[in-house]
PDB file with SEQRES, HELIX, SHEET and CRYST1 records, atoms N, CA, C and O in Angstrom:
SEQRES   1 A   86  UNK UNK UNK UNK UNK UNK UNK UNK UNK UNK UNK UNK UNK          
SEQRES   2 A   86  UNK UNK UNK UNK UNK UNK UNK UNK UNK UNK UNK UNK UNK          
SEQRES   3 A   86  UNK UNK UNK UNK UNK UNK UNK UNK UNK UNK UNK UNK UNK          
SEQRES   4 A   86  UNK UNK UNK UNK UNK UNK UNK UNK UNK UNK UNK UNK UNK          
SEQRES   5 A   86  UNK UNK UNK UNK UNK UNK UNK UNK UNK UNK UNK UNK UNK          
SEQRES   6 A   86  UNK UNK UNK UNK UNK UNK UNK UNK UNK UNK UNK UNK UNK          
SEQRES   7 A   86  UNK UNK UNK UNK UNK UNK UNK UNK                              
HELIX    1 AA1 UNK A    2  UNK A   17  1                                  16    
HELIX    2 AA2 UNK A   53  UNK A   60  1                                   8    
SHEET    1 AA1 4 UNK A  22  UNK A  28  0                                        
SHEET    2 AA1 4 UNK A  33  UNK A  38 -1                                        
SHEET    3 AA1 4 UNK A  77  UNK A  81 -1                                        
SHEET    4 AA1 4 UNK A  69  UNK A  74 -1                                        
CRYST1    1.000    1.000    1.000  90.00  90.00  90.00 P 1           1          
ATOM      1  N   UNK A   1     112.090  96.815 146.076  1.00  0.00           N  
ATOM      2  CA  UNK A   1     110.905  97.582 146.434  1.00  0.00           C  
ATOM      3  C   UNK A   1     109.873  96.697 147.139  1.00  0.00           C  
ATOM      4  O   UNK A   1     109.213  97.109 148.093  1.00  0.00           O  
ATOM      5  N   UNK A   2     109.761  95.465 146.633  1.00  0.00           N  
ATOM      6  CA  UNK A   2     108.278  94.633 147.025  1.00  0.00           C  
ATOM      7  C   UNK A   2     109.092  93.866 148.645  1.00  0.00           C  
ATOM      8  O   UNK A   2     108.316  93.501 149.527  1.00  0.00           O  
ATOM      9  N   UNK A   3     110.198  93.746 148.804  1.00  0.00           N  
ATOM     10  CA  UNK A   3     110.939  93.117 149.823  1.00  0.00           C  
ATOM     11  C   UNK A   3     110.729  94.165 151.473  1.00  0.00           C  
ATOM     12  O   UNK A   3     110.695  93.951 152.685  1.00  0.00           O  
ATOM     13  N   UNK A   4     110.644  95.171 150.658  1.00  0.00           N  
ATOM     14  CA  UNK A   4     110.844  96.740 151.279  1.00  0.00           C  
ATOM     15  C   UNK A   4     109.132  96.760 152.195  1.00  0.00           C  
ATOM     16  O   UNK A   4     108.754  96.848 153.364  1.00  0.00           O  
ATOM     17  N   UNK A   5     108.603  96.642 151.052  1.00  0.00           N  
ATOM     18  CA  UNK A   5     106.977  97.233 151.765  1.00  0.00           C  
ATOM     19  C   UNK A   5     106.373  95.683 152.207  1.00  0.00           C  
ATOM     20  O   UNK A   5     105.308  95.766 152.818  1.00  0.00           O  
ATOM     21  N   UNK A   6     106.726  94.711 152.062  1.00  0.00           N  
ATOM     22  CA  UNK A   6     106.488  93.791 153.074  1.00  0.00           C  
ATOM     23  C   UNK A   6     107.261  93.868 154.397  1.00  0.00           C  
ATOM     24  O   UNK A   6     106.709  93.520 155.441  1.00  0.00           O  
ATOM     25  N   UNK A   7     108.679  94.371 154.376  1.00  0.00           N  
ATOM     26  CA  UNK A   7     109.209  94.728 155.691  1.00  0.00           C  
ATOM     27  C   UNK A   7     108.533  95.556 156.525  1.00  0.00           C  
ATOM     28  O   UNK A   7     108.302  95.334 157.714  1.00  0.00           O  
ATOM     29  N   UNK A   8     108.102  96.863 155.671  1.00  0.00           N  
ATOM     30  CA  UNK A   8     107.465  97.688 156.307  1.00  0.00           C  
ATOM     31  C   UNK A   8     105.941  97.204 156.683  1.00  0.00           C  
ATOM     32  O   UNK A   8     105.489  97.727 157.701  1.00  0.00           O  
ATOM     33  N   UNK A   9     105.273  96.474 156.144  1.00  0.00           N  
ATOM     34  CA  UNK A   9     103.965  96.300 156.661  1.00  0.00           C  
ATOM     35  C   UNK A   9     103.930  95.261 157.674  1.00  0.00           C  
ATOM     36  O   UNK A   9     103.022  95.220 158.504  1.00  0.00           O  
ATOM     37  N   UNK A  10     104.913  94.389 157.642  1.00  0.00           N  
ATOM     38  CA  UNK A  10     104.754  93.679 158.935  1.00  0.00           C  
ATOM     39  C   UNK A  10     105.554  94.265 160.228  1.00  0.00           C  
ATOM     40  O   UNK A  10     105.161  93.883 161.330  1.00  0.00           O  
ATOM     41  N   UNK A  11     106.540  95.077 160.168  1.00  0.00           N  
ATOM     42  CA  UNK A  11     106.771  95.957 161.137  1.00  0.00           C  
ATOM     43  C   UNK A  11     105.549  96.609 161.738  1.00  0.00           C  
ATOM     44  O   UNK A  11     105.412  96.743 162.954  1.00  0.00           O  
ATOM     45  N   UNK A  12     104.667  97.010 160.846  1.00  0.00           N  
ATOM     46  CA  UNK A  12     103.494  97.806 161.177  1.00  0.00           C  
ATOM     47  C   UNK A  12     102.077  96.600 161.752  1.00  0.00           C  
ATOM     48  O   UNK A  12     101.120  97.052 162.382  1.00  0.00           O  
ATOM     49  N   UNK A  13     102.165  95.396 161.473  1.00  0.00           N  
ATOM     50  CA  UNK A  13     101.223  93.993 161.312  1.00  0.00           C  
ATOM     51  C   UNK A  13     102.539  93.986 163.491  1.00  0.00           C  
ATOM     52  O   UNK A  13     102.197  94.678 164.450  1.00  0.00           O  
ATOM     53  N   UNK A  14     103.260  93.445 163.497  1.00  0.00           N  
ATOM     54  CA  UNK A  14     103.663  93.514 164.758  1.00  0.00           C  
ATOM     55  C   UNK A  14     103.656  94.381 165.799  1.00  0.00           C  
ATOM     56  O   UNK A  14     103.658  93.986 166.964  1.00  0.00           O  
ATOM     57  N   UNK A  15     103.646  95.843 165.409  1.00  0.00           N  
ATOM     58  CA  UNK A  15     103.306  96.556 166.441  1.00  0.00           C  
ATOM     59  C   UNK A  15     102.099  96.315 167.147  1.00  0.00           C  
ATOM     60  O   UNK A  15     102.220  96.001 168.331  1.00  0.00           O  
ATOM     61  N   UNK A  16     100.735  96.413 166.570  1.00  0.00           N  
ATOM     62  CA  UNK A  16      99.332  96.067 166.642  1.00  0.00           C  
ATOM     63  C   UNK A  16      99.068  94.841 166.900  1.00  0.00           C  
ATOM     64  O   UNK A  16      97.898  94.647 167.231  1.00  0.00           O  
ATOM     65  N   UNK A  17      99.999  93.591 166.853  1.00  0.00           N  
ATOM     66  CA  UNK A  17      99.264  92.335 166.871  1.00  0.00           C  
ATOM     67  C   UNK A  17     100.554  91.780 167.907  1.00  0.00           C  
ATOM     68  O   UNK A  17     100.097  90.967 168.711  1.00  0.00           O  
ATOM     69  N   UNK A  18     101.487  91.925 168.023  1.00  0.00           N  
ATOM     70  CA  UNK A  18     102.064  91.035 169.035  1.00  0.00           C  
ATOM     71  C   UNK A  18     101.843  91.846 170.277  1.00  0.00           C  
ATOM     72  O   UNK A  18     101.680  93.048 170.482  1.00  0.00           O  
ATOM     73  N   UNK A  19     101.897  90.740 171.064  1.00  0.00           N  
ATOM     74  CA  UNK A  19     102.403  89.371 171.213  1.00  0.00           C  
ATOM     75  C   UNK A  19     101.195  88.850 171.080  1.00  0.00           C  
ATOM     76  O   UNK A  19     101.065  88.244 172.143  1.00  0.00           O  
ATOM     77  N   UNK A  20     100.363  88.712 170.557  1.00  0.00           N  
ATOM     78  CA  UNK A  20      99.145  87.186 170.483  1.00  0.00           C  
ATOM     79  C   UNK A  20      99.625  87.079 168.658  1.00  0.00           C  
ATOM     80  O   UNK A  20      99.218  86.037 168.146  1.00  0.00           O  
ATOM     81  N   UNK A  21     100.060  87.598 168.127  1.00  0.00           N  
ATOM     82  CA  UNK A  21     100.610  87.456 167.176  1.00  0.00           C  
ATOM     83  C   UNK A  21     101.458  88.168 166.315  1.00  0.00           C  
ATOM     84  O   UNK A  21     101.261  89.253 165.768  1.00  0.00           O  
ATOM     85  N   UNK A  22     102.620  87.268 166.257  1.00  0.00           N  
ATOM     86  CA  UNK A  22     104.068  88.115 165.774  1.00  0.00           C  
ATOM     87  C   UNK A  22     104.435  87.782 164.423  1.00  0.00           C  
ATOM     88  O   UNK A  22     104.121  86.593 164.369  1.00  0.00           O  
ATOM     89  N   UNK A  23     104.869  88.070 163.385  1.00  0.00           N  
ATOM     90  CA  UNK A  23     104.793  87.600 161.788  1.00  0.00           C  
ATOM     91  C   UNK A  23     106.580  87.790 161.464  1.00  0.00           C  
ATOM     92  O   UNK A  23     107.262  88.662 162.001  1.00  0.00           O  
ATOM     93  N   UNK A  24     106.879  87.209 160.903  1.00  0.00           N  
ATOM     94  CA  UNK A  24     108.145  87.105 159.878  1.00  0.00           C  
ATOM     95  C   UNK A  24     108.344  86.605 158.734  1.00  0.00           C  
ATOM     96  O   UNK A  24     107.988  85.452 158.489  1.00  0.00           O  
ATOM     97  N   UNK A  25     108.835  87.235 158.001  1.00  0.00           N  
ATOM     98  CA  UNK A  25     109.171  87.147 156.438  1.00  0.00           C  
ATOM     99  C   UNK A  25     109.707  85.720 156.314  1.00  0.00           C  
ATOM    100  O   UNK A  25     110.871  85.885 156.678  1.00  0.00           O  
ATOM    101  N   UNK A  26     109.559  84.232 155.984  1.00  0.00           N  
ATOM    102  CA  UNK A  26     110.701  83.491 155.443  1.00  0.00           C  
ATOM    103  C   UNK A  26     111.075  83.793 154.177  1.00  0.00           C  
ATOM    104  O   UNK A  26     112.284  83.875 153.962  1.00  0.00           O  
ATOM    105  N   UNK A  27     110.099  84.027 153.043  1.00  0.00           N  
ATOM    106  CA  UNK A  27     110.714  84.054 151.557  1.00  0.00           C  
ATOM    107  C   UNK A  27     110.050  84.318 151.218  1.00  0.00           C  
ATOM    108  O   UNK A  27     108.890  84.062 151.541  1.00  0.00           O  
ATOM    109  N   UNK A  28     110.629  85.312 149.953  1.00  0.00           N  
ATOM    110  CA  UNK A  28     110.334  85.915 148.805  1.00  0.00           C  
ATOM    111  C   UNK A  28     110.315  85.285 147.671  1.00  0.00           C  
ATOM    112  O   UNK A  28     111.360  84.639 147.598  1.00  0.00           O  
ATOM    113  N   UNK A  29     109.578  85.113 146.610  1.00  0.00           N  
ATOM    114  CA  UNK A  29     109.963  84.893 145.673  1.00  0.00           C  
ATOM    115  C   UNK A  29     109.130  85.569 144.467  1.00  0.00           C  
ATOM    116  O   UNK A  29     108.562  86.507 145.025  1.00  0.00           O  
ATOM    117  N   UNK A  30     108.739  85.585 143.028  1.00  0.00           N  
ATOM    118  CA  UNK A  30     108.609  86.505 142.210  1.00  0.00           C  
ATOM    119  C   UNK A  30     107.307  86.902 142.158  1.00  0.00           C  
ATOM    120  O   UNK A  30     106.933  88.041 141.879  1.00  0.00           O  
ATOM    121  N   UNK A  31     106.189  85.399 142.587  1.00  0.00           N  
ATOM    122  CA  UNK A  31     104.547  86.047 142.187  1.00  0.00           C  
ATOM    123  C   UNK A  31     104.359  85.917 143.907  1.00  0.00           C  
ATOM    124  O   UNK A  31     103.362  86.399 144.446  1.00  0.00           O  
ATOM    125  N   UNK A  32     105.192  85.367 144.524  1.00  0.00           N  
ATOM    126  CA  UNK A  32     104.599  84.951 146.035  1.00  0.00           C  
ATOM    127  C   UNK A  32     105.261  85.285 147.422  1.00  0.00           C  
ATOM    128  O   UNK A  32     106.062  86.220 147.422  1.00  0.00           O  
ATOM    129  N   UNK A  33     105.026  84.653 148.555  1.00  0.00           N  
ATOM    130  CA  UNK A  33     105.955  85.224 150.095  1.00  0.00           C  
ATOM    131  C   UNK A  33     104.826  84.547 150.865  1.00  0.00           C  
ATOM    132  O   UNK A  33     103.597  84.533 150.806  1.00  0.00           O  
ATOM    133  N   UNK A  34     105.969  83.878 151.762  1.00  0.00           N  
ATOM    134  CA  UNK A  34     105.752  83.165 153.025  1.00  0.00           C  
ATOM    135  C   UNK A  34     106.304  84.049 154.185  1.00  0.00           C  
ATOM    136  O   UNK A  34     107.427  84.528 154.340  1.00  0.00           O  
ATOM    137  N   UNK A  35     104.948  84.137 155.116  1.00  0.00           N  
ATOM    138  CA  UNK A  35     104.922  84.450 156.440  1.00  0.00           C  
ATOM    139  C   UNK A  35     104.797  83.464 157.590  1.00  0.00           C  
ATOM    140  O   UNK A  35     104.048  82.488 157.555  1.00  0.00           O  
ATOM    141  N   UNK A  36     105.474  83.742 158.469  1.00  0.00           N  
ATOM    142  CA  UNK A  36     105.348  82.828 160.076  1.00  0.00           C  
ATOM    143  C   UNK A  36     104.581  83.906 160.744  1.00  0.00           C  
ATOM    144  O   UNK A  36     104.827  85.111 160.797  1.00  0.00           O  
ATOM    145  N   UNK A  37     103.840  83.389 161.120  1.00  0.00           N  
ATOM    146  CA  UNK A  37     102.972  83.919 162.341  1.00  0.00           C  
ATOM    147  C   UNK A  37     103.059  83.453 163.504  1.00  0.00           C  
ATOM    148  O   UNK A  37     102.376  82.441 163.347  1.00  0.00           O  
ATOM    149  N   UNK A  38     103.400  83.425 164.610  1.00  0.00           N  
ATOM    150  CA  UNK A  38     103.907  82.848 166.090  1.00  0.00           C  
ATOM    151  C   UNK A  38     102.905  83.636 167.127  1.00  0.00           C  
ATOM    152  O   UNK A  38     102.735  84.838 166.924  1.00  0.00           O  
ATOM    153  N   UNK A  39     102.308  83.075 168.109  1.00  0.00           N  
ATOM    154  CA  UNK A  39     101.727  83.359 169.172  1.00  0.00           C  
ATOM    155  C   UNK A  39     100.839  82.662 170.097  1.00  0.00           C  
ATOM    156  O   UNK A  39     100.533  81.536 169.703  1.00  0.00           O  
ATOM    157  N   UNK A  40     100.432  82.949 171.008  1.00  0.00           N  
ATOM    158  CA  UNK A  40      99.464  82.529 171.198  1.00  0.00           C  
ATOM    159  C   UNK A  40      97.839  82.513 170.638  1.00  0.00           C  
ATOM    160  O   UNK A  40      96.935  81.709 170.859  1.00  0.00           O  
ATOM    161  N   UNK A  41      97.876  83.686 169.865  1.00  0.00           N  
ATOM    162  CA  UNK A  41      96.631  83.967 169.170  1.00  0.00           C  
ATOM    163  C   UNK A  41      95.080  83.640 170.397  1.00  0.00           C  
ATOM    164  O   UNK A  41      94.917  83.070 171.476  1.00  0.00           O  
ATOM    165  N   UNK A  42      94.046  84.558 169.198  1.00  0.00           N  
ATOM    166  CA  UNK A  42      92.921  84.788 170.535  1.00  0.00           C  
ATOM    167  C   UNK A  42      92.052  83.502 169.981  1.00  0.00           C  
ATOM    168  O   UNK A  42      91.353  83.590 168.972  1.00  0.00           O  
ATOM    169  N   UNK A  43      92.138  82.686 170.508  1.00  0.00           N  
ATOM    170  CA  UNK A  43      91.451  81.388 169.640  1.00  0.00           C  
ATOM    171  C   UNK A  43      89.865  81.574 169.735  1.00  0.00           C  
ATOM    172  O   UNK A  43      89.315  80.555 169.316  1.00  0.00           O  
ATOM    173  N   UNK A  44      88.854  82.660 170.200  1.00  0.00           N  
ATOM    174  CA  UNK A  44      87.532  82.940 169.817  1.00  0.00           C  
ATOM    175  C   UNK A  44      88.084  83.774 168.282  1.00  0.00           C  
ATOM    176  O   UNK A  44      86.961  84.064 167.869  1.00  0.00           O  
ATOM    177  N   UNK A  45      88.859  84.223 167.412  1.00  0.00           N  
ATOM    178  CA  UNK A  45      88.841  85.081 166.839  1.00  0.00           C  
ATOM    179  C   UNK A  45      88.937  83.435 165.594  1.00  0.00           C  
ATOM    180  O   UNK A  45      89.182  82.236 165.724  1.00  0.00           O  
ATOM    181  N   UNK A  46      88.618  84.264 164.614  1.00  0.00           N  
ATOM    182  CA  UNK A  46      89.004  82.814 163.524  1.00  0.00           C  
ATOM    183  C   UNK A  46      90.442  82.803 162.754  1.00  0.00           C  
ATOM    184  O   UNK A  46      90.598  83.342 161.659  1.00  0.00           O  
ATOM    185  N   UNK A  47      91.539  82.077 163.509  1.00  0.00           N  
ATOM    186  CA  UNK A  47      92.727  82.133 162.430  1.00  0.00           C  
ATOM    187  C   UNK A  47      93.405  82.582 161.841  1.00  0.00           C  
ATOM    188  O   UNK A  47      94.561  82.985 161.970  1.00  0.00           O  
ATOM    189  N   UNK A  48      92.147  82.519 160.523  1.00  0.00           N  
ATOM    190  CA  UNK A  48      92.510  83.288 159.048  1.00  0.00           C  
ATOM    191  C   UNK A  48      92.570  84.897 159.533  1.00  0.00           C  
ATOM    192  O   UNK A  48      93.275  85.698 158.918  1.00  0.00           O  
ATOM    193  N   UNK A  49      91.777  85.286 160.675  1.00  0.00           N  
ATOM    194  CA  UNK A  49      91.240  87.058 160.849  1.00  0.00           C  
ATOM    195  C   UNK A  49      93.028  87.288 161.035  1.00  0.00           C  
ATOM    196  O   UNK A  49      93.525  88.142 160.299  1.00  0.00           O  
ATOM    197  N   UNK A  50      93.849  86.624 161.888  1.00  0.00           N  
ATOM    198  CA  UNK A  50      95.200  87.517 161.566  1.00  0.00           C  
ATOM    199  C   UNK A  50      96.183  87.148 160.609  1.00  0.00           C  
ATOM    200  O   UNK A  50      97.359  87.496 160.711  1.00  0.00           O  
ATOM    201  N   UNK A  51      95.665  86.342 159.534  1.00  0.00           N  
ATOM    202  CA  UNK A  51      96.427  86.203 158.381  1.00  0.00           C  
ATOM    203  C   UNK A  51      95.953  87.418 157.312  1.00  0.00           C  
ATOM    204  O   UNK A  51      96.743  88.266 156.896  1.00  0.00           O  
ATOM    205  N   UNK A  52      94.358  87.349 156.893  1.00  0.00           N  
ATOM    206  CA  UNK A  52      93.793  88.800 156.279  1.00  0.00           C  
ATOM    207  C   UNK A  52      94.072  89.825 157.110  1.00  0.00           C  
ATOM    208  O   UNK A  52      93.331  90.720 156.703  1.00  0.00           O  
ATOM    209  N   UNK A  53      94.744  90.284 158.111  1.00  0.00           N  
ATOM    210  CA  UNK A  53      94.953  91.704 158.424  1.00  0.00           C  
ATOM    211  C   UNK A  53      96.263  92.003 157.980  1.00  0.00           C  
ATOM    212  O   UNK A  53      96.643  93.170 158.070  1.00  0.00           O  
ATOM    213  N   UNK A  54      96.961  91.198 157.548  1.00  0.00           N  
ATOM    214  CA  UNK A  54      98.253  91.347 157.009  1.00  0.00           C  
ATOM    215  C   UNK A  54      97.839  91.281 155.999  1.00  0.00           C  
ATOM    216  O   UNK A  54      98.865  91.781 155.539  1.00  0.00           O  
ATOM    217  N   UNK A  55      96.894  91.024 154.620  1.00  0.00           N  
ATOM    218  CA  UNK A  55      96.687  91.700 153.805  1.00  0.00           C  
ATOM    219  C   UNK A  55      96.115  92.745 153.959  1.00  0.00           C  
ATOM    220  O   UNK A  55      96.794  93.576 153.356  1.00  0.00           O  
ATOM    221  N   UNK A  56      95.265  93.224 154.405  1.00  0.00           N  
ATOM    222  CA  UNK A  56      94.328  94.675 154.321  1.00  0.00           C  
ATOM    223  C   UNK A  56      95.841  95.501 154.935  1.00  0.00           C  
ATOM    224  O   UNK A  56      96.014  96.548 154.310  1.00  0.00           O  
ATOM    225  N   UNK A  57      96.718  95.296 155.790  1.00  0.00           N  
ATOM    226  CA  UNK A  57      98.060  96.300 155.455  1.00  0.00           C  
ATOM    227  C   UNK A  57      98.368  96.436 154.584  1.00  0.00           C  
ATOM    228  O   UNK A  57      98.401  97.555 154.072  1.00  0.00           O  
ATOM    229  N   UNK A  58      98.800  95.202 153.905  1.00  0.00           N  
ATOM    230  CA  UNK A  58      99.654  95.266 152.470  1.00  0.00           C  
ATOM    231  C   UNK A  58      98.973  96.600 151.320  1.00  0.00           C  
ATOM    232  O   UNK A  58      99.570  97.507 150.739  1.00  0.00           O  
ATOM    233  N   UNK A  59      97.444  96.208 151.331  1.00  0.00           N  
ATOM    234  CA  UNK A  59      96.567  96.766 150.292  1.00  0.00           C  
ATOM    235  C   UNK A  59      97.066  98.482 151.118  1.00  0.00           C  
ATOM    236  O   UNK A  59      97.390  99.414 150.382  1.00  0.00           O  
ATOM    237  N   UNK A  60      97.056  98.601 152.203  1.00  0.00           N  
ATOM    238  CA  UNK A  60      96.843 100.006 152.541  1.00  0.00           C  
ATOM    239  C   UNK A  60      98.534 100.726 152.212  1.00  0.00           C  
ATOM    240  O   UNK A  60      98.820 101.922 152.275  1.00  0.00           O  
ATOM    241  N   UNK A  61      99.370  99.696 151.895  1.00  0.00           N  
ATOM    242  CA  UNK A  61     100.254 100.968 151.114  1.00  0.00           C  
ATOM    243  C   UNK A  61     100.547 100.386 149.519  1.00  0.00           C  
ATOM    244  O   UNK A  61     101.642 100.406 148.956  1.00  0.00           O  
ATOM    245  N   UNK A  62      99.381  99.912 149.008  1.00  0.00           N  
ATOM    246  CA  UNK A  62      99.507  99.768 147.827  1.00  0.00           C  
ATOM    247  C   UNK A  62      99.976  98.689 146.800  1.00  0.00           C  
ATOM    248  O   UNK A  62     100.221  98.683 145.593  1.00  0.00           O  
ATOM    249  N   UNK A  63      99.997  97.535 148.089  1.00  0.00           N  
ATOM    250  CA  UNK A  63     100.393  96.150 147.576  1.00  0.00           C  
ATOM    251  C   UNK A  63      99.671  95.353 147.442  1.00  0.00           C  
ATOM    252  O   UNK A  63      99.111  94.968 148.468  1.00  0.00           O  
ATOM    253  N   UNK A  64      99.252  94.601 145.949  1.00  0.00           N  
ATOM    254  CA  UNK A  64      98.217  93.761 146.052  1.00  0.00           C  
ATOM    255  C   UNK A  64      98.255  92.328 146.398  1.00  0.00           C  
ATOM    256  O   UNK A  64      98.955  91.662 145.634  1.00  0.00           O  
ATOM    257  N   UNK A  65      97.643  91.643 147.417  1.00  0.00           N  
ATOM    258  CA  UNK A  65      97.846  90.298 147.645  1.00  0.00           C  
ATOM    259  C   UNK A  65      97.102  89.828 147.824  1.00  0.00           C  
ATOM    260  O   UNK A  65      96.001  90.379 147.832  1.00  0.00           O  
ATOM    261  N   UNK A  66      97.305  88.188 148.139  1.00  0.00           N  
ATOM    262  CA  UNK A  66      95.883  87.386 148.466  1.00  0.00           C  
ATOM    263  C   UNK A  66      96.272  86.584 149.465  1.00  0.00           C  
ATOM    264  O   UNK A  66      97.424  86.839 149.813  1.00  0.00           O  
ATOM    265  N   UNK A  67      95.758  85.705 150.069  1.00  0.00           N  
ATOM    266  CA  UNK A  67      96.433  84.358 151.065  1.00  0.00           C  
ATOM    267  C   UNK A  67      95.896  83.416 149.667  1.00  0.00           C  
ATOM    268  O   UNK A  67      94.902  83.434 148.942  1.00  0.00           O  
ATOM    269  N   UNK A  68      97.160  82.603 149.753  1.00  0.00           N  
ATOM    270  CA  UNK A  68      96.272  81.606 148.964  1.00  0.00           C  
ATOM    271  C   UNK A  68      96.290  80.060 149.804  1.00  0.00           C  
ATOM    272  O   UNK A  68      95.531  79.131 149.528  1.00  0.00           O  
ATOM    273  N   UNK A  69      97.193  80.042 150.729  1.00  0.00           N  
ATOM    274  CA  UNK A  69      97.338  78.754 151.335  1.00  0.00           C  
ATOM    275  C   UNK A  69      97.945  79.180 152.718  1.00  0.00           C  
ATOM    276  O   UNK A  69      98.328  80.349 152.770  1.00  0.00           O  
ATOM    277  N   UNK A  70      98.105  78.348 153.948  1.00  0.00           N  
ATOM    278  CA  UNK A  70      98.166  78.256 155.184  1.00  0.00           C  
ATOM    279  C   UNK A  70      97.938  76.999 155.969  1.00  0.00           C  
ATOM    280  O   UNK A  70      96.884  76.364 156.000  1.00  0.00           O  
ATOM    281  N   UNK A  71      99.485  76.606 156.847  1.00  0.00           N  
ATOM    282  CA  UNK A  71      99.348  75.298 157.289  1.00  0.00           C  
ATOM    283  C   UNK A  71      99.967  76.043 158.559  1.00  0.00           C  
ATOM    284  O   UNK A  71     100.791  76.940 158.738  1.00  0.00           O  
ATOM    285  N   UNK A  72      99.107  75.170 159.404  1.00  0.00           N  
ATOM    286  CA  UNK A  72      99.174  74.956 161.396  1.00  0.00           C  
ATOM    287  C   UNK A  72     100.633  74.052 161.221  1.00  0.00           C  
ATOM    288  O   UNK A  72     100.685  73.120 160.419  1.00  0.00           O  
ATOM    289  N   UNK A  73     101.802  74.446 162.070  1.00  0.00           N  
ATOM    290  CA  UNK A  73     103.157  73.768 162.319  1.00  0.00           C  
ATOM    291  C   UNK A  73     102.579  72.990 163.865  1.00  0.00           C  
ATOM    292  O   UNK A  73     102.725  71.820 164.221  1.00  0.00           O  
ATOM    293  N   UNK A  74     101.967  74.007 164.496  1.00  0.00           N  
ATOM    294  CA  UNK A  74     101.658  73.757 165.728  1.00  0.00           C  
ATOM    295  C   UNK A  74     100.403  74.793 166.736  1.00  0.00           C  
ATOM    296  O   UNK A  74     100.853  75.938 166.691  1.00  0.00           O  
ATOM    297  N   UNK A  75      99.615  74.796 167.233  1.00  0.00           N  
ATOM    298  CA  UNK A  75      98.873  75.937 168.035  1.00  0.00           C  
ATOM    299  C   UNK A  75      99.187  77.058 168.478  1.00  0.00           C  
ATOM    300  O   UNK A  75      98.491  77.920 169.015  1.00  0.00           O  
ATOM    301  N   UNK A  76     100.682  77.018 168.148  1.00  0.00           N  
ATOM    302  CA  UNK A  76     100.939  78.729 168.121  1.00  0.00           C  
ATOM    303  C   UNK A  76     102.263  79.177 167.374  1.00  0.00           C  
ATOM    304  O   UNK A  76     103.137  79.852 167.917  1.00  0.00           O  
ATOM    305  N   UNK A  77     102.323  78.608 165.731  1.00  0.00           N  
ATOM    306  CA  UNK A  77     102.571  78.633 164.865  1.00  0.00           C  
ATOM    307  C   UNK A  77     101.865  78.319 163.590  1.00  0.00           C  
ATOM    308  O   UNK A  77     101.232  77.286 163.373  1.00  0.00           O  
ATOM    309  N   UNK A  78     102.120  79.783 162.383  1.00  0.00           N  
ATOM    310  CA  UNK A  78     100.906  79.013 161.050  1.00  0.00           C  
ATOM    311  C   UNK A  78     102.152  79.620 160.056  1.00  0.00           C  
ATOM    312  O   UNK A  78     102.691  80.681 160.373  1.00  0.00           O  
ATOM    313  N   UNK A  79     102.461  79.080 159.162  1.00  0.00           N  
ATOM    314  CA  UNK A  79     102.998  79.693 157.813  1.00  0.00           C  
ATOM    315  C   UNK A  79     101.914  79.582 156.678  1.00  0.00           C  
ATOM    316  O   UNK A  79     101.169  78.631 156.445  1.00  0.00           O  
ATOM    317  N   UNK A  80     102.042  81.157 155.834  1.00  0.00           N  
ATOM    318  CA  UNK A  80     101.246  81.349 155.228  1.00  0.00           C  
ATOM    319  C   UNK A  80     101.837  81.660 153.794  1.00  0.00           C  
ATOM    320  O   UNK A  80     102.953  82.177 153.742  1.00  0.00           O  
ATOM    321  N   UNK A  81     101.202  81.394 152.709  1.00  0.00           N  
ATOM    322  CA  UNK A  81     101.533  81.705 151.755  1.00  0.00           C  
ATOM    323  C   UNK A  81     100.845  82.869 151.072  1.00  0.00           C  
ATOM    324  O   UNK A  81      99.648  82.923 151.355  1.00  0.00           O  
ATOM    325  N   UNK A  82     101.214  83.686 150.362  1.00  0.00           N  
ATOM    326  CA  UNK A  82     100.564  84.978 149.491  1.00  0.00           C  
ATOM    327  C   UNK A  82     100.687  85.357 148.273  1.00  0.00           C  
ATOM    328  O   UNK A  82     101.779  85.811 147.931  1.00  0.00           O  
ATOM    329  N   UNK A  83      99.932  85.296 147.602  1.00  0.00           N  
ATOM    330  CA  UNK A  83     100.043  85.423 145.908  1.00  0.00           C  
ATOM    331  C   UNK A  83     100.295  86.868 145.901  1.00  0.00           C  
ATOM    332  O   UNK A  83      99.652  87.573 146.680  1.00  0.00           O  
ATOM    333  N   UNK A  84     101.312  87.479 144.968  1.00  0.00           N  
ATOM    334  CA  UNK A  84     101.442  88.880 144.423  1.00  0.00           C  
ATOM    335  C   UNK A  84     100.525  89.748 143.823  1.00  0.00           C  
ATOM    336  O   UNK A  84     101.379  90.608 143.605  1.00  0.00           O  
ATOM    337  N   UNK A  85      99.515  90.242 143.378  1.00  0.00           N  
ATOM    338  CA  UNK A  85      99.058  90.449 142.092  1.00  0.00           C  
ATOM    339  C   UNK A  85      99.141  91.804 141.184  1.00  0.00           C  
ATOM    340  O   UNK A  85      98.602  92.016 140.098  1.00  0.00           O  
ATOM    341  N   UNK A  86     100.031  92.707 142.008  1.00  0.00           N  
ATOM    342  CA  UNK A  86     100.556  93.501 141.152  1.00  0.00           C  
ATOM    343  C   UNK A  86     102.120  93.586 140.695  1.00  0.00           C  
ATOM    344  O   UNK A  86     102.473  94.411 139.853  1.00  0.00           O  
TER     345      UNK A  86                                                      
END                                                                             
């Protein structure tokens, strides 16, 4: 189920945001999930603004999360980490 509505919300996080930013699942695991984010991104915008819009999806079909961490690979790559909380 929780594998499911992260598929579905970043299907829905890519329609709206790529190409300045495209997201993929690397891993799941029981309280948490890592995202890749790839793009060029709008560098006046701050960063984090398209890491929290992939939560405010999550929340909008009922999944609770947080960012809790996020590292730059490169300027147009970020992996992000996300705490579960329901």
């Amino acid at each position: 189920m929780r594998e499911k509505v992260l598929k579905k919300s970043i299907e829905i996080y890519n329609k709206y945001r790529s190409p300045l930013a495209t997201a993929e699942l690397i891993q799941v695991e029981e309280d948490r999930f890592k995202v890749r984010f790839e793009g060029s991104f709008c560098f006046s915008c701050g960063m984090d603004e398209y890491l929290m819009d992939f939560v405010y999806i999550l929340n909008s079909k009922g999944f609770e999360a947080e960012l809790s961490e996020f590292r730059s690979k490169d300027k147009e790559e970020l992996v992000a980490e996300y705490k579960i909380l329901n």
